[in-house]
N, C-alpha and C positions, 0 to 999 in steps of 0.2 A: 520169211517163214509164212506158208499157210496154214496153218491148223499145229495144234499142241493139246496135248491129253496129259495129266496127272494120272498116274497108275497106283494102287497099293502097292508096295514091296512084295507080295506074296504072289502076282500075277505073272503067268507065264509070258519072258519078254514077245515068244515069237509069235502064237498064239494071237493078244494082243495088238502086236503089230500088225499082222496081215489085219485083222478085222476092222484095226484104224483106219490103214490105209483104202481097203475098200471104200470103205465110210466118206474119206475123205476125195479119194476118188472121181466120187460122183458130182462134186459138185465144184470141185478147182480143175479144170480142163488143163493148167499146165503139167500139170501130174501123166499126162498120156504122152507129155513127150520126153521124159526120162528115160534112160537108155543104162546108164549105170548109178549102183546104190551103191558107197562104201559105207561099213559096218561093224561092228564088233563080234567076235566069237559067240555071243548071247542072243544074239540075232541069223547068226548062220545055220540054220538047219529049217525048221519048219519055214521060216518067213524068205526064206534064199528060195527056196523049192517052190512056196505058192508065186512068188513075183515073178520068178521064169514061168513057169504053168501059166498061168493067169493074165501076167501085160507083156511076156518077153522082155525083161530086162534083166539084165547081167548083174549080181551079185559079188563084189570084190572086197575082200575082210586083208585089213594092211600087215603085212607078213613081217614087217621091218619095223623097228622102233628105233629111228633116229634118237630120243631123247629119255631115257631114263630117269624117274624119280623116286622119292620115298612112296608117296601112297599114290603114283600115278604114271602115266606114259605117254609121251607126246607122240602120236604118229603124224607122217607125214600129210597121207590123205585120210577123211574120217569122216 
């Protein structure tokens, strides 16, 4: 793990996200060589769009759920 951020519940995930990631960016050099994100539905829209825009990398949200639970989903990649 490089970097982790605590959010309120009320903050917009993707939002959020891009401006972490910039943030964090700047100063962990292995972050430039990332090429694919896997991510959840919550993350797919604004933050898929600025990390193509912005560093070229591929955005992939897991379509499949191997494992099924009561209050959760096991995907394969994530």
């Amino acid at each position: 793990m490089l970097a982790s951020r605590v959010r309120p519940a009320h903050a917009v995930d993707g939002a959020a996200a891009i401006a972490f990631w910039d943030e964090v960016t700047a100063t962990h050099e292995l972050l430039g060589a990332v090429q694919v994100v896997f991510m959840d539905s919550f993350f797919h829209g604004v933050f898929r769009q600025q990390l193509a825009q912005r560093y070229g990398i591929r955005v992939e949200k897991p379509a499949r759920v191997p494992v099924r639970k009561t209050n959760f989903c096991i995907h394969a990649r994530r």
